[in-house]
C-alpha positions as CSV (number, residue, x, y, z in Angstrom):
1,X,76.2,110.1,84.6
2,X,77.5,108.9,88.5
3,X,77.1,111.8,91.0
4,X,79.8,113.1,92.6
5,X,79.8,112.6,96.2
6,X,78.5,114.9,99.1
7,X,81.3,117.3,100.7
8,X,83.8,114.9,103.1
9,X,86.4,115.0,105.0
10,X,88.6,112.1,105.4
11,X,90.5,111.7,109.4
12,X,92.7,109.6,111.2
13,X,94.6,108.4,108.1
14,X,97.9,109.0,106.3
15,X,98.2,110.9,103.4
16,X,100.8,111.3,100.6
17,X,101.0,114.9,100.5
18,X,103.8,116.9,98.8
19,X,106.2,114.0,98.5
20,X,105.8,113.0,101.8
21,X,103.7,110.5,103.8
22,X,102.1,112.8,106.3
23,X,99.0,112.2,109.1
24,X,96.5,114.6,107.9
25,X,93.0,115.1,107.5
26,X,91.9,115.4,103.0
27,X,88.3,116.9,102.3
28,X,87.0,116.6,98.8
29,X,83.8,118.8,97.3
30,X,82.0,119.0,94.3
31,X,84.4,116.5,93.0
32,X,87.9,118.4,94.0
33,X,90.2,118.3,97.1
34,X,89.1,121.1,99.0
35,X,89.2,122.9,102.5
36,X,86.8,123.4,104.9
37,X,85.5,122.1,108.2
38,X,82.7,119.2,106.4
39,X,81.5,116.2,107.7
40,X,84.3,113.2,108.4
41,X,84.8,110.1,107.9
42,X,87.4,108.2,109.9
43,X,90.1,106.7,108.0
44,X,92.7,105.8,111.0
45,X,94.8,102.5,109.6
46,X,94.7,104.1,106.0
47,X,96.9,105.1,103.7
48,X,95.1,108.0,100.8
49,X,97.5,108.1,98.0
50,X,96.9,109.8,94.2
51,X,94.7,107.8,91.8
52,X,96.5,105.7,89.7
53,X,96.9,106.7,86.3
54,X,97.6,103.8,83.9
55,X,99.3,104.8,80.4
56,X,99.0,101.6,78.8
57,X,96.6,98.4,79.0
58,X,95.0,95.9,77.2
59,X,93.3,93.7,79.9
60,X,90.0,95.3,78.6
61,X,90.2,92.2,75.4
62,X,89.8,89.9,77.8
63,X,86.9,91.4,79.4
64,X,85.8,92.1,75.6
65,X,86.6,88.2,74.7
66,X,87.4,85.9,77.7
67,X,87.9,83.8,75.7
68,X,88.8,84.0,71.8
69,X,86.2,82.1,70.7
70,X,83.6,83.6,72.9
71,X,83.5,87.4,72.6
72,X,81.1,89.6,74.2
73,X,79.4,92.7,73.2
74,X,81.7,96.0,73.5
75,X,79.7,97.7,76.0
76,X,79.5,94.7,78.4
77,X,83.0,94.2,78.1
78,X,83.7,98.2,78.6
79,X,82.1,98.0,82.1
80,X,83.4,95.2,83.2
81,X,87.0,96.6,82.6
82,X,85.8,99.8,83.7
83,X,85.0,97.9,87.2
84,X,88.8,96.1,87.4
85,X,90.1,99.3,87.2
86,X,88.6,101.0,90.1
87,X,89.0,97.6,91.8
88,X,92.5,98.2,91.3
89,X,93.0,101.7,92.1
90,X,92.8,103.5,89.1
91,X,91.3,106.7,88.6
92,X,92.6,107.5,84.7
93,X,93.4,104.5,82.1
94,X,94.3,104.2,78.6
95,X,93.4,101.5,76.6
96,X,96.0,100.1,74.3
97,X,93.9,99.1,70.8
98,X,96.0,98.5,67.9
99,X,96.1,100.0,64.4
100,X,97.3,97.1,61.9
101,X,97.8,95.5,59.1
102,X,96.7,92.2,60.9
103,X,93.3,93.1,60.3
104,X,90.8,91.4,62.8
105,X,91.0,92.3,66.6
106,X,94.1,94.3,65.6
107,X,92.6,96.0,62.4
108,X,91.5,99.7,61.7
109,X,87.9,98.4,61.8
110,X,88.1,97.0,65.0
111,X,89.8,99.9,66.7
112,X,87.2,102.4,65.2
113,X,84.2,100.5,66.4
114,X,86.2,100.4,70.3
115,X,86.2,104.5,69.5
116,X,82.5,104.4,69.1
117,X,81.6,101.8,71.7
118,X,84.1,103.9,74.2
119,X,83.0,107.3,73.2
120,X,79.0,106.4,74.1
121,X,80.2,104.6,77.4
122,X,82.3,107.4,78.9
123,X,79.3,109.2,80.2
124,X,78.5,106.0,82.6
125,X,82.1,105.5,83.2
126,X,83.2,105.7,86.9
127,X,86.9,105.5,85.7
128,X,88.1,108.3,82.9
129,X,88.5,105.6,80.4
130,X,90.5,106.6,77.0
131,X,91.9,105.3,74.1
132,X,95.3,104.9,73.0
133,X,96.2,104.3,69.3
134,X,99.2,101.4,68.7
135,X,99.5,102.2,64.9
136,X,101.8,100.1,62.9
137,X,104.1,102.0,60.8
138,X,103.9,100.0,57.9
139,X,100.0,100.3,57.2
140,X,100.6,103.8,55.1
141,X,97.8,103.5,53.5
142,X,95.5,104.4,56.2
143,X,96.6,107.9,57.8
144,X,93.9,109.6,56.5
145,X,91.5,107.1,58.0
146,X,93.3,107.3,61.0
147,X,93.5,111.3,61.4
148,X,89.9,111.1,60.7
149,X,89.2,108.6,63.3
150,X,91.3,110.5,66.2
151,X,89.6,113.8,65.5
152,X,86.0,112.2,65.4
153,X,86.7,110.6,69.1
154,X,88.9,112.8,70.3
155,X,91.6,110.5,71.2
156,X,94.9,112.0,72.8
157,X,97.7,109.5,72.5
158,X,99.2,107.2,69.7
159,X,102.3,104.9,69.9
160,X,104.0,103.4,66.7
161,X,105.0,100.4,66.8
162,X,106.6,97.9,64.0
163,X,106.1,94.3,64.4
164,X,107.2,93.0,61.2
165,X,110.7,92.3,61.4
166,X,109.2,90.2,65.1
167,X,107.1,88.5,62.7
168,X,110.0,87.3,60.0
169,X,111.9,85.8,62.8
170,X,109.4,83.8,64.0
171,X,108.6,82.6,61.2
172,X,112.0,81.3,60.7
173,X,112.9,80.5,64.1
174,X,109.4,79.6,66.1
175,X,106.7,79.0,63.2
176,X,104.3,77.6,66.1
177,X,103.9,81.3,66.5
178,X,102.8,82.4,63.5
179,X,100.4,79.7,63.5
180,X,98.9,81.0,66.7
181,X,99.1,84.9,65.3
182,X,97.2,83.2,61.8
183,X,94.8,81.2,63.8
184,X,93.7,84.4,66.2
185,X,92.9,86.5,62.6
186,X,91.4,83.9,60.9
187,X,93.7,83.0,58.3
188,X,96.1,80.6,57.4
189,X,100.5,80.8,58.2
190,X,100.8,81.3,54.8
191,X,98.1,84.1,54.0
192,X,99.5,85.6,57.8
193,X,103.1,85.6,56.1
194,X,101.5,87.1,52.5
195,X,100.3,90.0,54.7
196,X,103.3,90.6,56.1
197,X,105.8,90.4,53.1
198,X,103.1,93.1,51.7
199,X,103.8,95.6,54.6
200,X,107.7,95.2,54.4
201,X,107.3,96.2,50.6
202,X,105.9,99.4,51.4
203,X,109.2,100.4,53.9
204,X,110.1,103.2,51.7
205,X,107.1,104.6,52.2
206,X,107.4,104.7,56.1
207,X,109.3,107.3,57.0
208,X,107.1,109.9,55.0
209,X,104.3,108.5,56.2
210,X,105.3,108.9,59.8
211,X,106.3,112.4,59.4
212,X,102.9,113.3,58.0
213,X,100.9,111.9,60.9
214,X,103.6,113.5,63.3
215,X,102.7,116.9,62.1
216,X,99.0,116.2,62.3
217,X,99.4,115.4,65.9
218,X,101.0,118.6,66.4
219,X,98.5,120.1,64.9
220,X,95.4,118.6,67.0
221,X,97.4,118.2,70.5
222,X,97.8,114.9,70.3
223,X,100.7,113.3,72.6
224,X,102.5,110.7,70.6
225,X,105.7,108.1,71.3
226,X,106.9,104.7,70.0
227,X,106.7,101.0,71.5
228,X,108.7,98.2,71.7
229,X,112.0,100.3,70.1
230,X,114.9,97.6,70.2
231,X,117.8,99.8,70.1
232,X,119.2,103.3,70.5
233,X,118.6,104.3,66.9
234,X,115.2,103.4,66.6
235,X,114.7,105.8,69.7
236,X,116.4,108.9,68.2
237,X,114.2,108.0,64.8
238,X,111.6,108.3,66.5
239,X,112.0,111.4,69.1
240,X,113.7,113.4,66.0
241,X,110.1,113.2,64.3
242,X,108.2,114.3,67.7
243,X,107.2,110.9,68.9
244,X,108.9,111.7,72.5
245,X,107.7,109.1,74.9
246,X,109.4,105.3,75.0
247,X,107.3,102.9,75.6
248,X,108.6,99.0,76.4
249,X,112.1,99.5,75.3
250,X,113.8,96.3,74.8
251,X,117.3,97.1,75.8
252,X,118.8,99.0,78.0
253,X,120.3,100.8,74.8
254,X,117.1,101.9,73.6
255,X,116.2,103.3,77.5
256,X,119.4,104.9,77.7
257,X,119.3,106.7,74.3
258,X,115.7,108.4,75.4
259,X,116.9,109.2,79.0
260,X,119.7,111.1,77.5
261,X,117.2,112.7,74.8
262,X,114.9,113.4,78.3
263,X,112.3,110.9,76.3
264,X,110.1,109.8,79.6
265,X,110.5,105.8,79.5
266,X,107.1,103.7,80.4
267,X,108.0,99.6,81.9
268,X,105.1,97.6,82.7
269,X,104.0,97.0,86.1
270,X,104.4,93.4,85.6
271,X,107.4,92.9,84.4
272,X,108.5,94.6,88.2
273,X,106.1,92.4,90.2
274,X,106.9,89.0,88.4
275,X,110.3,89.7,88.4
276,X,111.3,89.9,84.5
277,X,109.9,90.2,81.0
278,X,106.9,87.7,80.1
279,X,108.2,87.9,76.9
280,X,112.2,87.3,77.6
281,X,113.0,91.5,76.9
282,X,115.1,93.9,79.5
283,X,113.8,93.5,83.3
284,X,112.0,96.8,84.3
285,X,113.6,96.2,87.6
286,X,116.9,96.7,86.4
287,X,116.1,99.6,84.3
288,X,114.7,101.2,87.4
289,X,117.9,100.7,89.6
290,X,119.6,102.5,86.9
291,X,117.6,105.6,86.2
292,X,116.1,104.5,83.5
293,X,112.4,104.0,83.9
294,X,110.5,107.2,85.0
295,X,106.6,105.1,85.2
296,X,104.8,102.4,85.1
297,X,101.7,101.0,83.1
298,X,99.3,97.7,83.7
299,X,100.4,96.0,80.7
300,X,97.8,93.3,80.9
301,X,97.0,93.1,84.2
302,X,95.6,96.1,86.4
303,X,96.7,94.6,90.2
304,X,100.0,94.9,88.6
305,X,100.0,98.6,89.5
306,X,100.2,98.6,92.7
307,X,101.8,95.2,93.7
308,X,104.8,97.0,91.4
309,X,105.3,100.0,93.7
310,X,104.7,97.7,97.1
311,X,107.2,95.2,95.7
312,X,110.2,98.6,94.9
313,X,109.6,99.5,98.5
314,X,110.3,96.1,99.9
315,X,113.5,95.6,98.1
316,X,114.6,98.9,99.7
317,X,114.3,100.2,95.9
318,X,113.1,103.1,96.9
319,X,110.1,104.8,99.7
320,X,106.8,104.7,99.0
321,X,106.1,108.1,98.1
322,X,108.7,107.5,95.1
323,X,107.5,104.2,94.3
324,X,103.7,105.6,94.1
325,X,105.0,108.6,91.7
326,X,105.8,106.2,89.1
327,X,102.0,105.1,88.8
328,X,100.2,108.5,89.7
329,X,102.3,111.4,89.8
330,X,104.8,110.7,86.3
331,X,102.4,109.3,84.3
332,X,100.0,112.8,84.8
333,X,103.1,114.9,84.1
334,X,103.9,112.5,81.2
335,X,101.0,112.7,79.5
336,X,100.6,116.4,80.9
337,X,97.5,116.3,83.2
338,X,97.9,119.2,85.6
339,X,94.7,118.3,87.4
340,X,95.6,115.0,88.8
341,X,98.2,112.9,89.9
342,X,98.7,114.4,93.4
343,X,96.8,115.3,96.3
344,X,96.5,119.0,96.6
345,X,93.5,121.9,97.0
346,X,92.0,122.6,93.8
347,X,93.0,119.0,92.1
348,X,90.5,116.3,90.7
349,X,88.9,114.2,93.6
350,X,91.3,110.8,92.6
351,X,91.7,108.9,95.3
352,X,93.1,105.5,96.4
353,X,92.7,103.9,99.7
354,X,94.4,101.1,101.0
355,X,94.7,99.2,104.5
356,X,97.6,99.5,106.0
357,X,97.6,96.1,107.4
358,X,96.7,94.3,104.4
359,X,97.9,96.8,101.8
360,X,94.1,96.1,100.3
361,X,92.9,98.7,97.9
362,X,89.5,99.1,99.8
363,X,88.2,102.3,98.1
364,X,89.0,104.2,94.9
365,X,87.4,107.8,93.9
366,X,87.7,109.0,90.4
367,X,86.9,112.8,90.0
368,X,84.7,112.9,93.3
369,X,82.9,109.9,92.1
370,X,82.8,106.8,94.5
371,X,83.9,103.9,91.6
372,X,84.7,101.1,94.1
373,X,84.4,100.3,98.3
374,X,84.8,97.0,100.1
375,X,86.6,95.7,103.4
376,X,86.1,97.8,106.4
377,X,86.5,100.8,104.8
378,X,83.1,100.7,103.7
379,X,81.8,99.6,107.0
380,X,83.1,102.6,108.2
381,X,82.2,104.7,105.1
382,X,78.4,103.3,104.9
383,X,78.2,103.3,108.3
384,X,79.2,107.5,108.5
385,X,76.8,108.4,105.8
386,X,73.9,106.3,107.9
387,X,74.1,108.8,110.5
388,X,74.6,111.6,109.0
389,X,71.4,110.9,106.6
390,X,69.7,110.5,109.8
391,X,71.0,113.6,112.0
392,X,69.7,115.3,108.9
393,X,65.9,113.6,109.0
């Protein structure tokens, strides 16, 4: 397991602090932010903000398969992501693995053996890696598994998501992508579309189902919400059963519906840094100047993160303190992590460290853990420890 770094205190830098950007001196111990006159490192031309905690991301299949015809071996693909996220900042991820009927990548088989493969890499990992569950409503057949699954690896999030009625109208309208869909699985347009005809017969079943697995997650503690919900309706469905947080509305009906139901709403970070949906859904942007948008996740790609909250504070959307809350701060109270999110005595050691100049991320500490150093800050940070390794000789 990484060791935690030797008592430090951080100078000449400014520090998000109690909603504020404020020039102060941070010391961290035993893996905490403590007090205490300790040995310092000088920071001046730094900002230290909160860790960033990600909600949702699935960059880590392409570090699994860069390719789709050349995967890689789970744990080789684990540390490589686990390395772009402290490259990027982030001190706490989830990783987004899906729960379908689509079998392959997507299937219950594959998402239990990234369980295992993530459950025996967490005790190397430098970022507090987890795993959240996309389970498609549809595939009622498989709760059990799935309870069973979540309890033996301890996972504490789940979104449901329904993809079906997606699929029928591409099949209809844009068939090119149900051949690309078929062709990613394994299987034919045809045998893709006999899958999916299955899991629409089984609707009646759904809303049972759901209810079931909602009062399971009550049960074990497990945080739970929807994705992708294209309306207002399908939002108060879903709250009304428990499943609270909105991931990726499409419209603004859908984000308005859980804002009024105070159902925290989670945009992707790229969707605000490219300007618009990837996919041609509602632009985060706009949600945000609105109200409606209380966090933000990598999506698919981790630099998102913070490139999203530089790119609010140019465009006058809001101060960086504000902009920073929506990828530290929200997401912990979101997903109800009291120990992180902020800097403050007593809290986990998260930290992120960017040039002001450059707006660089040129450090990143996860739970007192040094996970990533470059630029001059680790000049500065190498060259500190040099002489203080040998005052001590």
């Amino acid at each position: 397991m990484p060791q935690v770094l030797h008592p430090l205190r951080f100078t000449g830098a400014t520090i998000l602090r109690d909603g504020e950007l404020q020039q102060r001196s941070l010391a961290i111990a035993d893996g905490r932010i403590t007090k205490g006159p300790l040995p310092e490192v000088d920071l001046s031309g730094y900002l230290i903000l909160p860790g960033i905690i990600d909600l949702h991301g699935d960059a880590f299949e392409r570090h699994i398969a860069p390719r789709p015809s050349a995967p890689f071996d789970l744990p080789t693909g684990l540390a490589s992501t686990d390395r772009d996220a402290a490259a990027n900042g982030v001190t706490t991820a989830w990783l987004a693995q899906s729960w379908s009927w689509e079998g392959g990548h997507r299937g219950p088989e594959r998402a239990e053996e990234i369980m295992a493969a993530l459950s025996a890499y967490r005790n190397h990992a430098l970022t507090d890696l987890r795993l959240q569950v996309r389970c498609e409503t549809h595939l009622v057949d498989s709760g059990p598994r799935l309870l069973a699954a979540i309890r033996r690896h301890g996972i504490d999030y789940v979104v449901f998501n329904n993809h079906l009625e997606e699929a029928v109208d591409h099949a209809r309208e844009r068939p090119e992508v149900i051949y690309h869909w078929a062709r990613q699985a394994g299987r034919t347009p045809d045998e893709h579309m006999t899958l999916v005809n299955g899991a629409l017969a089984r609707a009646r079943e759904v809303p049972r189902h759901l209810c079931s697995l909602a009062e399971a997650f009550d049960e074990m503690g497990v945080l739970y919400g929807s994705h992708d919900d294209p309306d207002g309706e399908t939002r108060e469905r879903y709250s009304m059963i428990g499943a609270r947080i909105a991931e990726f509305p499409t419209s603004r009906k859908a984000a308005a519906a859980a804002k009024a139901m105070n159902d925290p709403v989670l945009m992707g970070a790229p969707n605000v840094m490219r300007g618009g949906s990837q996919s041609g859904n509602i632009a985060a942007m706009d949600l945000i100047h609105q109200g409606l948008c209380d966090a933000l996740v990598s999506d698919y790609y981790y630099p998102a993160l913070a490139g999203a909250a530089w790119r609010l504070v140019d465009e006058g959307v809001m101060g960086l303190p504000a902009a920073w809350a929506m990828i530290s701060q929200k997401p912990a109270e979101i997903l109800r992590l009291p120990d992180r999110g902020r800097l403050d005595f007593g809290k986990r050691a998260d930290l992120c460290v960017i040039n002001r100049q450059t707006r660089r991320i040129e450090m990143t500490i996860a739970g007192g853990r040094l996970s990533f150093l470059s630029g001059e800050a680790a000049h500065r940070f190498s060259g500190r420890i040099t002489a203080l390794n040998m005052a001590a000789e």
